[in-house]
C-alpha positions in Angstrom: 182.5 -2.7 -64.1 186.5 -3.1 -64.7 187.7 0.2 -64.8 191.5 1.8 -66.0 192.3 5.1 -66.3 195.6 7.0 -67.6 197.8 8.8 -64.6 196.7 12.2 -64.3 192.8 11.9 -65.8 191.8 9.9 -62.4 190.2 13.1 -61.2 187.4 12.7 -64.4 186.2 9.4 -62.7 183.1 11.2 -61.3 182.4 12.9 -64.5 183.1 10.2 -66.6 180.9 7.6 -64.9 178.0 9.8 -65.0 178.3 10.5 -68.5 178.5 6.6 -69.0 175.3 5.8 -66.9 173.7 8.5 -68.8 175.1 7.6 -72.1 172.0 7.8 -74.4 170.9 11.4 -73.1 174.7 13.0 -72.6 176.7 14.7 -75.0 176.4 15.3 -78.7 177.1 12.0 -80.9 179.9 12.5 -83.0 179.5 10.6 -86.8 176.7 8.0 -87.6 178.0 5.4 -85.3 176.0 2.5 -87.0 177.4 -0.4 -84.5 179.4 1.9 -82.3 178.4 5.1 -80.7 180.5 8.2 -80.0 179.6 10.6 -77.6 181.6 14.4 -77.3 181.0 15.5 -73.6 182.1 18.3 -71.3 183.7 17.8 -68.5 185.2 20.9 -66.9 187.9 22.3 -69.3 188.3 18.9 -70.7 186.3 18.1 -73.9 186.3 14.1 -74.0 185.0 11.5 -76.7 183.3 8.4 -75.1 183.0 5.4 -77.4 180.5 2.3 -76.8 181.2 -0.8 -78.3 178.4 -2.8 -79.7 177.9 -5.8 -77.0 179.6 -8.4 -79.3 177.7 -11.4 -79.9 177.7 -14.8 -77.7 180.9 -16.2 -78.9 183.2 -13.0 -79.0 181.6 -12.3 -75.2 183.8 -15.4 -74.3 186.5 -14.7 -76.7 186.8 -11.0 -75.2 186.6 -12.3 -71.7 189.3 -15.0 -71.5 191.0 -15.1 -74.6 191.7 -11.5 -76.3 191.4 -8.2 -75.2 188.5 -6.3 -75.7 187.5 -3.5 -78.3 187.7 -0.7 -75.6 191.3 -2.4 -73.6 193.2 -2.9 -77.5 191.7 0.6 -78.1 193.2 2.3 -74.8 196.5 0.5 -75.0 197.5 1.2 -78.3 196.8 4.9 -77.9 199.6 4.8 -75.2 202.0 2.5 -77.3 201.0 5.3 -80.3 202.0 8.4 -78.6 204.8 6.6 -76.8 206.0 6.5 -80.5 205.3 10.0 -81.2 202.8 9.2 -83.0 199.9 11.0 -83.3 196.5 10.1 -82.0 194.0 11.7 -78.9 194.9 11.3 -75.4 193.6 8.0 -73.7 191.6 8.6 -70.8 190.4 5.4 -69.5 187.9 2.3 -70.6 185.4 0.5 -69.3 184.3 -3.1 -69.1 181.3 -4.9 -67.8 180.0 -8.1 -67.5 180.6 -11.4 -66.0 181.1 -14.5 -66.5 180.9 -12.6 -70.5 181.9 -9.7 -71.6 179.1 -7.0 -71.6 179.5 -3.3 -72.4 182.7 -2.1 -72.8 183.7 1.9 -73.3 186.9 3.8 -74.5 187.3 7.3 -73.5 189.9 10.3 -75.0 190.9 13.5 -74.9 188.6 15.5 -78.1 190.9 16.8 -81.0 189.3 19.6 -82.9 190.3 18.6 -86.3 189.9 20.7 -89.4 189.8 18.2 -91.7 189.6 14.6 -92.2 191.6 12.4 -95.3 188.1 12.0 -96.6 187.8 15.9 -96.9 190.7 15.9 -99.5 188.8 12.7 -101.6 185.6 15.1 -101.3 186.8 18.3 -102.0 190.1 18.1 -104.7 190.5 22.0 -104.4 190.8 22.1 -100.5 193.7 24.4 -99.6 197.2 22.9 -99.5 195.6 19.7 -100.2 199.2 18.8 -102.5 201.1 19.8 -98.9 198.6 17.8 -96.9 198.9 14.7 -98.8 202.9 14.9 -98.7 202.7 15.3 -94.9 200.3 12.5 -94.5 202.9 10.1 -96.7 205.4 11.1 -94.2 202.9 10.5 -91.4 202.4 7.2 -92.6 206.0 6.5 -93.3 206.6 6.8 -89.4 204.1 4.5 -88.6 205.2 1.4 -91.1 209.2 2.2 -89.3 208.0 2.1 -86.5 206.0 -1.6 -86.6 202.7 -0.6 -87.1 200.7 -1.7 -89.1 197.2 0.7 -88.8 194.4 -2.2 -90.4 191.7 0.5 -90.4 193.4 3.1 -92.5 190.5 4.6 -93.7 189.4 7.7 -94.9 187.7 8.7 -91.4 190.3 7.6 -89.1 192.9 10.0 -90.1 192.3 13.6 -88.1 194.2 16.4 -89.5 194.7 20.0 -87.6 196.5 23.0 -89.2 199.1 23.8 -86.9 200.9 26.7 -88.5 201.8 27.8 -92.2 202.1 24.6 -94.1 202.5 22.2 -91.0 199.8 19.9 -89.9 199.7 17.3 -87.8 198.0 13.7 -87.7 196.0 11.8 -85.0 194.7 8.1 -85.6 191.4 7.2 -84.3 189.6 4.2 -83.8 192.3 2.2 -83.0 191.2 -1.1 -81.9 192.2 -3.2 -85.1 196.0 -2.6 -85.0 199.4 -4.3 -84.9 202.2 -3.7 -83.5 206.1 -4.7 -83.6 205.4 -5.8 -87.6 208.4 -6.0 -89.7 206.9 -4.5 -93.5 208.4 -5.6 -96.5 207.7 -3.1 -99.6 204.2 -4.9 -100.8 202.8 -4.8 -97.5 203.7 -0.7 -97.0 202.3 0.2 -99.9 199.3 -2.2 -99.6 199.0 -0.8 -96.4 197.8 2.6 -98.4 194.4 0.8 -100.4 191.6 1.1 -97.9 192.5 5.0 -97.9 190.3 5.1 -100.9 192.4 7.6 -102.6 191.7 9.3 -106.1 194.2 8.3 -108.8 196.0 12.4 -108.4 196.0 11.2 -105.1 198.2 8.4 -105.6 200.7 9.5 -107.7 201.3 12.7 -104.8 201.4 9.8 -102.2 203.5 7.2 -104.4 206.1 10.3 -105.3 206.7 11.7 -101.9 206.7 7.8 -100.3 209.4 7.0 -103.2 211.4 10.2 -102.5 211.1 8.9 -98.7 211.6 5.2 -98.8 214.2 5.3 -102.0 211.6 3.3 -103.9 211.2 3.1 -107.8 208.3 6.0 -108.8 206.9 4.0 -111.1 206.7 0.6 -109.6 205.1 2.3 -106.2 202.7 4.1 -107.8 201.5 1.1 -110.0 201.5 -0.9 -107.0 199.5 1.7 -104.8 196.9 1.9 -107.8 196.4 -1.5 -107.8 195.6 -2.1 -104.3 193.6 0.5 -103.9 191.2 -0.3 -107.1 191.6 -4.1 -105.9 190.4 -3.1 -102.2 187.2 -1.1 -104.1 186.4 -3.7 -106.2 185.8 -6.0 -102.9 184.0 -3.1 -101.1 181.8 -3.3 -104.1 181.2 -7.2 -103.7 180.7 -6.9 -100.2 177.9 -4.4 -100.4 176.4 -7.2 -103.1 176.6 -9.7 -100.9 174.8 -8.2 -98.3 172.6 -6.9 -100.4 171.4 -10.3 -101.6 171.4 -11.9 -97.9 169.3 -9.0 -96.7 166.6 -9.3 -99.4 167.1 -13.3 -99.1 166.2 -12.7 -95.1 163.0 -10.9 -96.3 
């Protein structure tokens, strides 16, 4: 198994590949994990998440192998590329890759951020403390990423973790990072488009439109029509999809 870990975490290798060759007994599982898993382990003072990718099927095994990088590699490099940025997401550790001539299982392994909240947590829960505060922050947050080229694809309620640093500060860690892009020059549709899969209530949206339009010097108006749209657009195919694999599953019956 190809193995790559950050400088200074080499001395987790032990640790690390016994949790891995114990994978389905160690740790607690963090979320459902339907295709992937994620594991939280102990290992000394070090609290790390281990996640395993699904074993892809026949033609992403070659695809991974020769032609892109793997889940667990994309994952492990943009974490670097991210913080390199100052931008916020859990310490890479290392990943994993087996298999050969094909890509088998493949593993990517960081440093556990005890959030206190998710985005989903403000869609959930409209009286949460400071949400107002949060949601300005998190327009900010996002800001820095879209300057700075990148251009998060999964920027979903569950992928944003959120930690109260002091009074009214938090800070802002990206996870499951392997469906990312980087070095993208934006234009204003694509920004704001970038918002949609966030899945954000319509109060929501007009916090996030004002604070990005006091940011970015953008028309209120026009940003906030433009973030609604996407965003109902984006449910309305979340909706179809679920249809559609509604149908095929009863079809396969």
């Amino acid at each position: 198994m190809k193995e790559v870990f950050s400088p200074g975490f080499e001395s987790y290798r032990k640790r690390v590949w016994e949790a891995i060759a114990d994978f389905e007994y160690a740790g607690v599982k963090v979320g459902r994990g339907k295709r992937n898993v994620v594991k939280r382990i102990q290992s000394g003072a070090l609290l790390l998440n281990i996640k395993a990718f699904k074993v892809p099927n026949a033609f992403n095994r070659i695809t991974y192998r020769y032609f892109r990088k793997s889940k667990a590699c994309r994952s492990y490099e943009y974490a670097h590329q991210l913080l390199a940025m100052g931008i916020g997401t859990p310490a890479p550790v290392a990943y994993m890759e087996s298999g050969w001539p094909v890509l088998g299982e493949s593993y990517y392994v960081s440093e556990h951020i005890d959030e206190d909240l998710t985005f989903r947590t403000l869609i959930e829960n409209p009286e949460y403390p400071d949400r107002e505060t949060i949601l300005r922050q998190f327009t900010h947050f996002t800001h820095r990423m879209h300057e700075s080229g990148v251009l998060f694809l999964d920027h979903s309620p569950g992928n944003t973790l959120i930690k109260k640093k002091g009074e009214n500060r938090y800070a802002f860690y990206l996870v499951d990072l392997n469906r990312m892009r980087m070095n993208v020059r934006m234009d204003e549709e694509k920004r704001i488009r970038n918002f949609a899969r966030l899945s954000a209530t319509e109060d929501m949206i007009r916090i996030m439109s004002d604070e990005y339009t006091n940011i970015a010097g953008l028309p209120c108006d026009r940003v906030y029509e433009k973030m609604l749209r996407h965003t109902k657009a984006n449910h309305q195919r979340r909706i179809r999809q679920k249809i559609r694999q509604r149908v095929l599953r009863q079809y396969k019956q």
